[in-house]
LUMPA-231015 format. One line per 3 residues: number of its first residue (from 1); their letters; for each residue x, y, z of C-alpha. Coordinates in steps of 0.02 Angstrom, whole numbers, plus 50000, padded with zeros to 5 digits. Each point is the difference from the previous one (the first is absolute). Example, Ala and Ser with C-alpha at 12.3 -4.5 7.8 and 13.67 -1.06 7.14 Angstrom:
BEGIN
1) as) 50615:49775:50390  50069:50172:49967;
end
This chain:
BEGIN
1) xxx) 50041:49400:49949  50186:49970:50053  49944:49826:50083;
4) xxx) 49890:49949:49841  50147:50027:49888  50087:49908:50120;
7) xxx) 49902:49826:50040  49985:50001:49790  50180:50015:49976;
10) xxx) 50015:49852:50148  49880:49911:49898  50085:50023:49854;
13) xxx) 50154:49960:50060  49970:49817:50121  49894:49888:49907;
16) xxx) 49948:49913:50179  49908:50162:50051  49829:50024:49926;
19) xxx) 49854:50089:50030  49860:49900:50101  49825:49979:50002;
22) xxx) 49870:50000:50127  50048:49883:50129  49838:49915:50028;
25) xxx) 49953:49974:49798  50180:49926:49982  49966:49862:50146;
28) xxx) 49823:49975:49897  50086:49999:49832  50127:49870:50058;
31) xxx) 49894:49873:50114  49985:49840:49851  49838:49937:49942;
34) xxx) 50005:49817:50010  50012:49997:49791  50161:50126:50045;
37) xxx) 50094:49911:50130  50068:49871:49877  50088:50123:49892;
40) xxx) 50078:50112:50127  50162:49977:50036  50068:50040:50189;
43) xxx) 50005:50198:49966  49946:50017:50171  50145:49932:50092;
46) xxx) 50132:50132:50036  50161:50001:50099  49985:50049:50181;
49) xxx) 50153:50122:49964  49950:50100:49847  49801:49996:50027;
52) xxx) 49889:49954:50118  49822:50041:50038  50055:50204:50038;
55) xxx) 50044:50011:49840  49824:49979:49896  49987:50172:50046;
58) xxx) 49920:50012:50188  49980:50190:49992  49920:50116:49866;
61) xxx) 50128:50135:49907  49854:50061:49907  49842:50079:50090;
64) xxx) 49822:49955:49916  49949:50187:50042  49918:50012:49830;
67) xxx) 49867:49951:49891  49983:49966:49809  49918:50186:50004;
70) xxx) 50168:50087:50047  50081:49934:49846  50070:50133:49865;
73) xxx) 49979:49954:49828  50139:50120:49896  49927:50068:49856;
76) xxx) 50081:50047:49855  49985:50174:49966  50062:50132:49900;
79) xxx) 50121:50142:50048  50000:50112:49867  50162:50125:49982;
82) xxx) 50142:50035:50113  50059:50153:50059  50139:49989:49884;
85) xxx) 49925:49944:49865  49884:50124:49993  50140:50136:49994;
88) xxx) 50100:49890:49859  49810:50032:49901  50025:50163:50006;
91) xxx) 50185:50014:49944  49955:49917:49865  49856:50109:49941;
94) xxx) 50144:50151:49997  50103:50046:49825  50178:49936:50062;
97) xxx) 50134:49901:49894  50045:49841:50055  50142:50044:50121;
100) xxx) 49893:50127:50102  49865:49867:50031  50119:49880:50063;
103) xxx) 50076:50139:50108  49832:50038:50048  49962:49818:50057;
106) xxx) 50139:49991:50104  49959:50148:50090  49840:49942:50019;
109) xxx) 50076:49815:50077  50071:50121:50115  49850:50078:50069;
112) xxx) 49923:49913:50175  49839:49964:50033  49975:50162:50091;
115) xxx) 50025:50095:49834  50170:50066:50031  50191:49978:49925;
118) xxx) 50088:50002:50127  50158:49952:49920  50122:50156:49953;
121) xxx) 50005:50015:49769  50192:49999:50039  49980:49808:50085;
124) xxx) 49859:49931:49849  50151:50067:49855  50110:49925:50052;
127) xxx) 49913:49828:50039  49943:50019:49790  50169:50019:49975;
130) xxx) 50088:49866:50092  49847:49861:49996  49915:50069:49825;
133) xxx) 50137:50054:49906  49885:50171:49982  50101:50160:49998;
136) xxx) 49901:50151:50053  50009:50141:50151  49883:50083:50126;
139) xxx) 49948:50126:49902  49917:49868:49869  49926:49904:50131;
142) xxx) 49930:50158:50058  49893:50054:49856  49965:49823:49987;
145) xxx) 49925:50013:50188  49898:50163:49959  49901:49903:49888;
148) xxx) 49963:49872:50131  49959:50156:50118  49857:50025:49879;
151) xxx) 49914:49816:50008  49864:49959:50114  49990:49990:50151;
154) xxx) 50085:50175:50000  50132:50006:50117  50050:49838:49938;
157) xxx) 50208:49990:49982  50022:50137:50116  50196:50007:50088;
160) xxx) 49934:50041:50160  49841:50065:50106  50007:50192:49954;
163) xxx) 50016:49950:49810  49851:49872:50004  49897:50142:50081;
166) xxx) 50036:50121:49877  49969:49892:49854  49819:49984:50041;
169) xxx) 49975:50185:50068  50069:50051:49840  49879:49898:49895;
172) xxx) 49863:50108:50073  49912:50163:49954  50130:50143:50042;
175) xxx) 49867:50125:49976  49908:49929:50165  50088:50120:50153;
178) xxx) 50035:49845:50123  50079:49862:49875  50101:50160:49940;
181) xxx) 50060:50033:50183  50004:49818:50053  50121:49989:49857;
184) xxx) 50110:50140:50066  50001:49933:50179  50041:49836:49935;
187) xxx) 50145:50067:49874  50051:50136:50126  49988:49962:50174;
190) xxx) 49992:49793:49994  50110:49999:50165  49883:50089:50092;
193) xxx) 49851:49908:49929  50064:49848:50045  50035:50046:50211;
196) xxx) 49814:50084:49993  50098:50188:50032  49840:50070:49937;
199) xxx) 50036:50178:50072  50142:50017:49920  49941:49980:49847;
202) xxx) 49839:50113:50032  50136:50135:50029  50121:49964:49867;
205) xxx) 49833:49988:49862  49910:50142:50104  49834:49872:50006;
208) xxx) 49861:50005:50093  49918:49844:50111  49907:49968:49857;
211) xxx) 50082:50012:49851  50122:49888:50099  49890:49873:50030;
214) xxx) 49933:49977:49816  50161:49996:49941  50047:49843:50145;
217) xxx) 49850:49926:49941  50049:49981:49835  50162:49928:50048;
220) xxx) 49913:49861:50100  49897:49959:49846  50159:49947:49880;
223) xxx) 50066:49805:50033  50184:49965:50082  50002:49838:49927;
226) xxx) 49928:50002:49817  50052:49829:49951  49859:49963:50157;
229) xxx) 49872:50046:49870  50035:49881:49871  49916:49848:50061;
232) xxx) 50158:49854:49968  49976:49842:50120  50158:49958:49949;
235) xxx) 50075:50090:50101  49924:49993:50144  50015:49834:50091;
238) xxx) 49859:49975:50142  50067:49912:50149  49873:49894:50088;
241) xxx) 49992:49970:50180  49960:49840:50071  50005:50003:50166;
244) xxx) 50091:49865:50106  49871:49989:50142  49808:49997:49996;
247) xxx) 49924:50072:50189  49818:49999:50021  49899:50029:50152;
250) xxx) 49860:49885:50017  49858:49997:50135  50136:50119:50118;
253) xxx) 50144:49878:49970  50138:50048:49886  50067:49873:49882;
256) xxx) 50157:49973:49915  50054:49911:49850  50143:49968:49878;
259) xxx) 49946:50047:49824  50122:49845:49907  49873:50012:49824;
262) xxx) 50139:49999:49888  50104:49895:50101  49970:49815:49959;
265) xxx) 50012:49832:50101  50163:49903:49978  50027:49808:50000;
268) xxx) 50137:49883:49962  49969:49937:49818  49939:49802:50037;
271) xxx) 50108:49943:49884  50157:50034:50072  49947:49937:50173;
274) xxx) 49970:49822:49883  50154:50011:49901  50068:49993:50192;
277) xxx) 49914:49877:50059  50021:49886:49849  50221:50036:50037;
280) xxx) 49969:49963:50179  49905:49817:49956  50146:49963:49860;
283) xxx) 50141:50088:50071  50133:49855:49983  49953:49990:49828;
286) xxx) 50035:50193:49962  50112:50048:49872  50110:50137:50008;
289) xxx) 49875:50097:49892  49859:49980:50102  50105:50045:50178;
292) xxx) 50034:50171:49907  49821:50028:49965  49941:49956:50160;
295) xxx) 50125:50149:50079  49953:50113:49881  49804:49971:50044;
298) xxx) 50044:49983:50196  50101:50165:49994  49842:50067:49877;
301) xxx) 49877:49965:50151  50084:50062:50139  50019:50155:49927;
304) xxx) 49802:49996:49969  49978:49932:50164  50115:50157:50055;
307) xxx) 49884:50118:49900  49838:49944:50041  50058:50016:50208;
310) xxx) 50065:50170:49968  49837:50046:49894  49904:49939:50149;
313) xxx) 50114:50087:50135  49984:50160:49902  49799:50004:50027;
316) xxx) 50020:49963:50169  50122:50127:50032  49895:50133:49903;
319) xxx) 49837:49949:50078  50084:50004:50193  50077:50176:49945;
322) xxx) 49817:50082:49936  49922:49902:50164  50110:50101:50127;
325) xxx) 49986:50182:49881  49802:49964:50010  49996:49970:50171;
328) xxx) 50119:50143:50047  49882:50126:49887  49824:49927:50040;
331) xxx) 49916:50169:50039  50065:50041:49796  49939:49850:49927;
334) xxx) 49825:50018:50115  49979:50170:49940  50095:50056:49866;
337) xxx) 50059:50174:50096  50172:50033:49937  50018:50109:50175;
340) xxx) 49970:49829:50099  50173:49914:49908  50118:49981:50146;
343) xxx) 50190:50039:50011  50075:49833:49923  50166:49979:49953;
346) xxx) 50084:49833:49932  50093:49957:50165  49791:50005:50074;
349) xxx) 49950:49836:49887  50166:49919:49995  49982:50001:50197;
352) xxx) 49824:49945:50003  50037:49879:49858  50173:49935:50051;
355) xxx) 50058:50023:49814  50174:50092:49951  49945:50208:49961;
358) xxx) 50079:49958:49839  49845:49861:49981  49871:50112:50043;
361) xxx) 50096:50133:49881  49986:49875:49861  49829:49953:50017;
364) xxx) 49939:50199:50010  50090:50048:49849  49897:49994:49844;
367) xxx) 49848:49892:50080  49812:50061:50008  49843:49968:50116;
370) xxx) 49824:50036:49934  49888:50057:50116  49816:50049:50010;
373) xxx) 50078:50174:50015  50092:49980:49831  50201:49923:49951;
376) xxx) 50148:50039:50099  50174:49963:49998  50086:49921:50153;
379) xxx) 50118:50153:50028  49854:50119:50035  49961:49901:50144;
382) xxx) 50182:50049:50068  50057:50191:50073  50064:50078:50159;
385) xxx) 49930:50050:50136  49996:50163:50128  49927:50047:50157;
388) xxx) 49862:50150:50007  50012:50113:50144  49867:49886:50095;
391) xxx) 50145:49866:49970  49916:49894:49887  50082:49894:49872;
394) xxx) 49942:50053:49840  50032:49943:49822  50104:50132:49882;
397) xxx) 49855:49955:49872  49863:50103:50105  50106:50128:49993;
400) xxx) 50018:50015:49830  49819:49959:49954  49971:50156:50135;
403) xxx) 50155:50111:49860  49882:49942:49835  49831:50042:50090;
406) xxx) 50081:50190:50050  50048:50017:49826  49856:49943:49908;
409) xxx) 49916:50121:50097  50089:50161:50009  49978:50160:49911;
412) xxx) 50128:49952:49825  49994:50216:49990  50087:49964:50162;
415) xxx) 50076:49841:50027  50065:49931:50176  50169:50021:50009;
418) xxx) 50117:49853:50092  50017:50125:50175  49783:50015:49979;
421) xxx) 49985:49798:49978  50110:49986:50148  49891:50107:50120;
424) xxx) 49838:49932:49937  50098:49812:50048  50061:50067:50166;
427) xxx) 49807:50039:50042  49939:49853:49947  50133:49911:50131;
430) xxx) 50136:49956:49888  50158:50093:50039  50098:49991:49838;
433) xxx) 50164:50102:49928  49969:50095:49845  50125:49915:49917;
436) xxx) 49916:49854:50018  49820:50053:49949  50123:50056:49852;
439) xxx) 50030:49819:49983  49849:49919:50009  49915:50111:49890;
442) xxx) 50135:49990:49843  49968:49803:50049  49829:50029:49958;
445) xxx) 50026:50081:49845  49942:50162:50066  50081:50150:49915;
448) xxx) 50054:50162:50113  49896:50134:50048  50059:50098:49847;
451) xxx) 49962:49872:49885  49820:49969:50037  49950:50188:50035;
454) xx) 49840:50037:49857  49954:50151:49908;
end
């Protein structure tokens, strides 16, 4: 996207650029019919310094990879009511006078898509003061804010997680035994909740297994993120992927290509290259005038000259990059076994590449592949390496695929702790330090042993 918004803003900018077409229906488009010939003018003559032949574009920025079926017509549609809006509906169903409403509507502006206000009452009085001109104190604010508390979705304007929780518990039956004690767990002993120290609260509450356990499961039922509920696409902004490469394997052979679809062909506007060539035929004839134009325009297609080069050398250098990654990982790309990535580092495809680890850097960061196995980025091609006891290299991505499948699969009454992962590694082969199971699994978003144990 940050190279599309680029070549338009070139466009825009150097009225010699443009964007091409194909090169085979321009050289049909501009051979003359004998009835043409007359009327054209010598458009085809250029100067040997600012175009030549290379310059009616020899090479393709923009891959015919799809058909007229692939195109997306948008549709207009409609959205229906925001998040927000839907709580500004309800303030203004409530009896209020005409100060609390617009106190109310700020505090609602204040209120993220999660549900919450974040934002301390103290901080939003004195912003109405200073920005509004509105004099008023927490304690207003407040009782404006418990009438928010009571708008759906419940939970909705909530200060913080315990709060939200107890909004919605509360707007249950009290007379049912487990919303009554899931309320008291949840009012009471939050802290403990929270780091899963079940026992203790079986022994502060004197509870059995089971009346625990109902109680837990109500908990799990309420929402941590009310404003989730409210359907409100806008605010959520979907972020596309297209991916940079396309790789297919076809009859045993893998194939690579660039995917350039929004990237267009660029040409020297024609009628530049004549304005030069009609200055080169009268040049002792040029006025001052015309000398100034003809810099202007010979300093306007270098720098597309400049552009289009780089715009080529770019492709080249990300196709050469991909080439050496694809060959370096060809048991991956074969099979799609995350356990047959090898250790690669960036000094591994600068070397094999003879680019700067800085160029190889650049090209990983942000770019994607699609493969028959699904998208990935360039960076999850990359990790370190160790030796097994056998003294085999071995990717630090197999070893952490080896962490997830142990704790997908354990006992959650009885999680694997870190010292447990580490024997279970050491027997597979892998002799790793606790500390740094410790650190692959919080890089896998794994939670400790306490954290995932299960009722």
């Amino acid at each position: 996207m940050q190279l599309e918004q680029r070549i338009k803003k070139e466009l825009e900018e150097n009225p010699t650029l443009e964007e091409g077409v194909n090169y085979e229906d321009e050289q049909e488009r501009e051979e003359p019919t004998p009835d043409e010939s007359s009327t054209q003018d010598d458009d085809e003559f250029t100067i040997d310094d600012y175009l030549n032949d290379e310059d009616i574009p020899s090479y393709r920025l923009a891959a015919n990879n799809y058909s007229k079926d692939d195109k997306r017509e948008e549709i207009p549609f409609s959205t229906g009511v925001s998040f927000h809006e839907h709580l500004a509906n309800q303030l203004g169903l409530r009896v209020l006078d005409e100060k609390q409403k617009n106190l109310g509507l700020y505090l609602i502006g204040n209120i993220d898509d999660d549900g919450y206000l974040r934002r301390k009452l103290s901080a939003i009085a004195d912003d109405l003061a200073f920005s509004a001109g509105v004099e008023t104190d927490e304690d207003e604010l407040e009782q404006i804010l418990y009438v928010i508390h009571d708008f759906e979705p419940i939970g909705v304007g909530a200060r913080d997680l315990q709060e939200c929780l107890l909004l919605q518990i509360q707007s249950k039956n009290q007379s049912v035994a487990e919303i009554a004690l899931a309320r008291k767990i949840l009012k009471y002993h939050f802290d403990e909740f929270t780091r899963k120290h079940y026992d203790k609260i079986q022994a502060k509450l004197g509870l059995t297994d089971d009346e625990l356990k109902q109680a837990i499961a109500e908990i799990l039922k309420l929402n941590p993120k009310p404003g989730g509920a409210v359907h409100d696409p806008h605010s959520r902004v979907a972020q596309h992927i297209i991916p940079d490469f396309i790789l297919e394997e076809v009859d045993g052979e893998i194939i690579l290509s660039l995917n350039s679809k929004n990237v267009p062909d660029l040409k020297i506007n024609r009628e530049y290259s004549h304005m030069l060539e009609s200055y080169a035929a009268n040049r002792q004839n040029a006025s001052k005038q015309e000398k100034e134009a003809v810099a202007f325009v010979k300093q306007k297609i270098d720098s597309a000259k400049w552009f289009i080069d780089a715009i080529k050398q770019r492709q080249n250098t990300l196709m050469f990059t991909m080439q050496a990654i694809v060959e370096y990982q060809e048991d991956f790309f074969r099979t799609g076994d995350e356990t047959r990535l090898k250790p690669m580092i960036l000094k591994d495809i600068a070397e094999v590449t003879g680019l700067d680890i800085s160029t190889i850097s650049r090209v990983a960061n942000s770019k994607y592949v699609q493969t028959n196995y699904g998208i990935f980025s360039l960076k999850f091609f990359f990790s370190e390496g160790m030796q097994t006891d056998s003294g085999e290299e071995v990717s630090t991505k197999e070893i952490k695929k080896i962490l997830s499948d142990c704790v997908e699969a354990e006992d959650k009454r009885k999680p694997l702790t870190d010292e447990r992962l580490m024997d279970i590694l050491k027997e597979k082969g892998y002799p790793i330090a606790r500390r740094t199971v410790a650190k692959y699994r919080e890089q896998l978003g794994i939670p400790v042993a306490r954290l995932r144990k299960e009722l």
